[in-house]
N, C-alpha and C positions, 0 to 999 in steps of 0.2 A: 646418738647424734642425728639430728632432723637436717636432710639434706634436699635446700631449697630447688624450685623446677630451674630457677635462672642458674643455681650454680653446677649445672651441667657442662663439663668438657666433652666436644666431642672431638676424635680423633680420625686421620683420615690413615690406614694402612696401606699404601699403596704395593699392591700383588701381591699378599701378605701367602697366598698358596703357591708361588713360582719364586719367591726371591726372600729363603728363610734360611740363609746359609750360618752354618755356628752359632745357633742360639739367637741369632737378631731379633728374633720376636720378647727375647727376655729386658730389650728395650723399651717396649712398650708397657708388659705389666710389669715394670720396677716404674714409670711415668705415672701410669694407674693409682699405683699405691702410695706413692708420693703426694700424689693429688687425694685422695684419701685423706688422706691421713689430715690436709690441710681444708677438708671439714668438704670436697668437691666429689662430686660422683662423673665417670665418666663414662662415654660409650666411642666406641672402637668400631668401626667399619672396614671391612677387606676392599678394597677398590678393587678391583680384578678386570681381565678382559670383557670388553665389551660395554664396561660399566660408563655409566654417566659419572662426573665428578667435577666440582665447582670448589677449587682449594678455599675460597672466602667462605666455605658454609660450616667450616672448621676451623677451629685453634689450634692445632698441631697438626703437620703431617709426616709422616713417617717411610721412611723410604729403605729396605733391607737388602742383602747381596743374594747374589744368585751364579752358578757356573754358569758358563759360555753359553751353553745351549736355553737355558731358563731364559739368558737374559735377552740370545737375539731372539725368543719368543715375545719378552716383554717390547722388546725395542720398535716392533712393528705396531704394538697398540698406544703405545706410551705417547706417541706426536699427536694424538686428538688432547690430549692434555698439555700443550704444550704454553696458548697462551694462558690459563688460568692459572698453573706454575710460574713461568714469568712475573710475573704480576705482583702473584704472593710474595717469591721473593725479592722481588725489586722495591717492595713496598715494606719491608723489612719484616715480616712474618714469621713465626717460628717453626723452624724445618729442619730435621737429620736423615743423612743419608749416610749409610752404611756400604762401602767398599761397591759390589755391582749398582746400586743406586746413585753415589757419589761420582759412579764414572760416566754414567748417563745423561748426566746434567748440563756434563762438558759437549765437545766438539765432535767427537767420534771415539771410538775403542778397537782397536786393532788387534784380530785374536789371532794363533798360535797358527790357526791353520791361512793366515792372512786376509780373510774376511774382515771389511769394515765395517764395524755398528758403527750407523748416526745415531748420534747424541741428541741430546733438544737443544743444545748451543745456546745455551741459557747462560752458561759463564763459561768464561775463554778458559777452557782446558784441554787436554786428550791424552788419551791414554794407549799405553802399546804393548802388545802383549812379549816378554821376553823368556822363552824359553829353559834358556842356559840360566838364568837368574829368578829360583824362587823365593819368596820372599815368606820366613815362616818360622815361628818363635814368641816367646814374648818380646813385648815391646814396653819403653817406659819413657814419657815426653813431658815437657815442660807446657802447662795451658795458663790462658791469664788468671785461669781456675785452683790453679797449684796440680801438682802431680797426677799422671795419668798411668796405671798398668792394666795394660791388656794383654790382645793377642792376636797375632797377624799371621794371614795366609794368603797369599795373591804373587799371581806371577805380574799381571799389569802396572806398569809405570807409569803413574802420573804427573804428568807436569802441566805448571799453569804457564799460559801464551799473556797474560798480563798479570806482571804483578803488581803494578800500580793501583789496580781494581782489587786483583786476591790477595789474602794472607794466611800464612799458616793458621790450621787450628793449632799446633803445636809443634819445639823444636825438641828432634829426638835426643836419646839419652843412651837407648838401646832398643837394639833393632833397624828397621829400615825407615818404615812409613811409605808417602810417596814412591819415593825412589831412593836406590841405592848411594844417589849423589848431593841431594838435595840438604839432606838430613833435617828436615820438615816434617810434618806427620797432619793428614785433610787441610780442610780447607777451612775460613771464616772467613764469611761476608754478609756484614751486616747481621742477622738472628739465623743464617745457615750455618750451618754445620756438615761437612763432608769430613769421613772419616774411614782409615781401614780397621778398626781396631773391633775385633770381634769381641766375645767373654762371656758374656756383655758389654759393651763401654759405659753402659751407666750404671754399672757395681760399683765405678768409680762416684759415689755421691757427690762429691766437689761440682761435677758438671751434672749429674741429672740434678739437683737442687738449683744451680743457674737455669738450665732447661725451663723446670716449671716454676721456677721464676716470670720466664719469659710467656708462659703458657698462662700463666694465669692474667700478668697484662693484660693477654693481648683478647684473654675471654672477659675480663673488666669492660676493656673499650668496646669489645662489640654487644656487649649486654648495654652499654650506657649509649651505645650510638642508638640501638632499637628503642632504649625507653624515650630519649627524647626525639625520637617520630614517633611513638604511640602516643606521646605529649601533646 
């Protein structure tokens, strides 16, 4: 297979060495191979501390979970990225975040020892960490995708502060998701994706084949935006 220079994906991994909790990297190479397979080559960057990062210079970004301490390390670096994120997803861009990434996004995260992470407050949520209630098992949800089985470990409740803006990615079946009350499972808005479900969650093909779906759009339009200005 001759795999043209334009049909390049590139991927952005955001912290891919601090926030790699259960496998979440097995997100990315099952997106890889998917892309693959659909005739496209792709390349994966670790965004990490210190890094420079312009979410526009990428077709997917990827966001993974991390413990408490990983994450309020990430949480100090993460605000230099906060409007090029914005943007991306407000502009409807394709993005997954996995359980410490998905809480990040929101409003604040409230950990065990009572310390506040701020969030990027990018979308009206926040999370609290509940001690007496962990949350860990298999899980199995309804998505607009059809069925989802994964695997959930988190003590943090999330809830969304609007839901007129949020909506579930999925309504549980088994297990928690979110929270123990909601019976919801991440988040959808617009081409994000917030989710606790570890495994990997795109073992589940239903949704990684929606994914690069969305991935390959969204690398259509930015390959057809640059040819008509070199035009």
């Amino acid at each position: 297979m001759i795999i043209m220079a334009n049909n390049l994906i590139k991927i952005a991994y955001l912290y891919e060495d601090l926030m790699n909790t259960y496998g979440d990297s097995g997100d990315v190479k099952i997106i890889s191979y998917l892309l693959k397979r659909e005739g496209y080559d792709t390349q994966v960057d670790n965004i990490s501390l210190g890094d420079e990062f312009d979410a526009f210079d990428y077709d997917f970004v990827f966001f993974g979970g991390g413990q408490d301490f990983e994450q309020t390390v990430v949480a100090k670096d993460l605000p230099r990225h906060k409007e090029t994120l914005d943007k991306y997803i407000n502009s409807g861009q394709p993005m997954l975040c996995i359980c410490g990434g998905y809480q990040l996004m929101g409003t604040y995260y409230k950990t065990n020892s009572g310390v506040t992470i701020k969030g990027l407050d990018i979308l009206p949520l926040h999370t609290v960490f509940k001690a007496d209630k962990r949350m860990i098992g298999d899980t199995r949800y309804r998505t607009e995708w059809g069925e989802v089985q994964a695997f959930e470990n988190h003590s943090g409740q999330t809830y969304f502060d609007d839901t007129n803006k949020l909506h579930p990615f999925g309504e549980m079946i088994e297990g928690y998701g979110n929270n123990p009350q909601d019976g919801v499972e991440g988040l959808r808005y617009r081409n994000f994706i917030g989710s606790y479900s570890h495994g990997p969650l795109l073992k589940n093909t239903n949704v990684a084949n929606a994914i690069v779906k969305m991935i390959i759009e969204r690398h259509d339009a930015r390959t057809n935006q640059v040819e008509s200005v070199e035009n």
